[in-house]
C-alpha positions in Angstrom: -39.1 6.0 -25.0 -41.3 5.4 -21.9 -43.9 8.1 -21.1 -43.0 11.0 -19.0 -46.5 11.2 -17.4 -48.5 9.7 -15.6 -48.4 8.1 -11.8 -45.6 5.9 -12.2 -43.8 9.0 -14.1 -44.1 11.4 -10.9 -43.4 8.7 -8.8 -39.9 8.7 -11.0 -39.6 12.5 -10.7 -40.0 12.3 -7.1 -36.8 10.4 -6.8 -34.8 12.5 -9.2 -32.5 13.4 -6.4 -32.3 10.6 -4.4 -31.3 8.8 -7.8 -29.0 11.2 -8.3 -27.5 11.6 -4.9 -26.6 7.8 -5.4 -25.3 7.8 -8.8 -23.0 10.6 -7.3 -21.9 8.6 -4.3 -21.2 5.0 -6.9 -19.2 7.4 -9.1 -17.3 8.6 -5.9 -16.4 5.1 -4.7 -15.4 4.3 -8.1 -12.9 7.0 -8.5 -11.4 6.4 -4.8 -10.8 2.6 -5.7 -9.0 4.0 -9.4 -7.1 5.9 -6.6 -6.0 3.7 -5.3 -4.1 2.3 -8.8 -4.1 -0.9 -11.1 -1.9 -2.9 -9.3 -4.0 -2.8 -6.3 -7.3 -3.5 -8.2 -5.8 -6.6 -10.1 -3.7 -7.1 -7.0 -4.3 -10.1 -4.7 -7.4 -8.7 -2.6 -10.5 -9.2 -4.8 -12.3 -7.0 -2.7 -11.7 -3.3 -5.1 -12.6 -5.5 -8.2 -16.2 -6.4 -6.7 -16.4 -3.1 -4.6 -15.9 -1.4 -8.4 -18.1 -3.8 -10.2 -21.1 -3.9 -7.7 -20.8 -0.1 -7.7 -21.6 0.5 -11.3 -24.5 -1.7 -11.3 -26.0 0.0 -8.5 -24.9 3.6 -10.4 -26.4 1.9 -13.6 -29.5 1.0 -11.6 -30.7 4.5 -10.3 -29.6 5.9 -13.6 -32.1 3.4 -14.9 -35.1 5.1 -12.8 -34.4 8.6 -13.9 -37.4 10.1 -15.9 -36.1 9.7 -20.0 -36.9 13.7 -20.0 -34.0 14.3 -17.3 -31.5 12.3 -19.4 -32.1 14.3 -22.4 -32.1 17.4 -20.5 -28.7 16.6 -19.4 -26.5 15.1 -21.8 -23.4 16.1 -20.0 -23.3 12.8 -18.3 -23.3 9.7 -20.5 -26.0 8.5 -19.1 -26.8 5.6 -21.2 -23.2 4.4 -21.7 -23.0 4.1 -17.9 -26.7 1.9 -17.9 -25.3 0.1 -20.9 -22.3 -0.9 -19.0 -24.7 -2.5 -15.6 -26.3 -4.2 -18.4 -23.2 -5.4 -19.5 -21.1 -6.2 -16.1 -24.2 -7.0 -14.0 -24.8 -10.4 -16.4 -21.7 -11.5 -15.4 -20.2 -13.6 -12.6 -16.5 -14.9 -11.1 -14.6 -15.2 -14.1 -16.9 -14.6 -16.1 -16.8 -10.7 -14.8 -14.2 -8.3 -17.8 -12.9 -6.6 -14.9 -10.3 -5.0 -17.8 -13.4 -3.2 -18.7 -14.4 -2.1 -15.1 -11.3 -1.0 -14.8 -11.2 1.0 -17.8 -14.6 2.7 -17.1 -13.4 3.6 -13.7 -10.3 5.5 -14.8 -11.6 6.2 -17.8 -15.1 7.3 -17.7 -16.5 7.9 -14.5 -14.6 10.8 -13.3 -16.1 13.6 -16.2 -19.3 11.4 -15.7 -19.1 12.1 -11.3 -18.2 15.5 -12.0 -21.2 16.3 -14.3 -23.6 14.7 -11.9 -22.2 16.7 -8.8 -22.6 20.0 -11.2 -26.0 18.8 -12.1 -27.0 18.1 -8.2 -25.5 21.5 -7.2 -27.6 23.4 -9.9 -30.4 21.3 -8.3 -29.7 22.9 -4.4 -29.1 19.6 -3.5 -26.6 18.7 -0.5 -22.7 18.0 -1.3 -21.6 14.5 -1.4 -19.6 12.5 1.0 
């Protein structure tokens, strides 16, 4: 586990929230495109596929910059299932992209995960979401 101390650890812990704020806003856009219902996001318009995919890496991305210490301390969120899955989907391209899978997180997964975060940013004082 990386080091919780140190420059480039504060310099993490300085952008707990703003990691957080977007993790919370990728989760939200996820849940409004499974909102929108399978046939639309396997429908013609590739558009909710990619919007879905390229906003789990970017949720999988600030989750990646959280200090390991905040992870532990909130394991309400599944914090490394969510970073496993950028790993996973951000390797990918065209067809090679298992939107089955994005789908399935985004219906799945992501709207417990959204809902812990926004708990975790309110307990924080930190402004609602979109």
């Amino acid at each position: 586990m990386p080091s919780d101390k140190g420059p480039k650890a504060e310099e993490r812990w300085a952008r707990v929230l703003g990691n957080l704020s977007d993790v919370r806003d990728r989760l939200a856009e996820c849940a409004a495109i499974a909102a929108r219902g399978r046939r639309a996001f396997f429908g013609d318009d590739f558009v909710l596929r990619y919007a879905a995919h390229s906003a789990l890496i970017q949720a999988g991305n600030a989750i990646k910059d959280l200090p390991p210490a905040f992870l532990h301390d909130h394991p309400e969120v599944e914090w490394s299932a969510l970073a496993r899955m950028r790993d996973k989907i951000g390797h990918g391209s065209g067809d090679g992209i298992d939107f089955q899978l994005v789908w399935a997180t985004i219906t799945r997964d992501v709207p417990q995960d959204a809902a812990a975060v926004a708990a975790i940013l309110r307990e924080l004082g930190a402004a609602p979401g979109r």
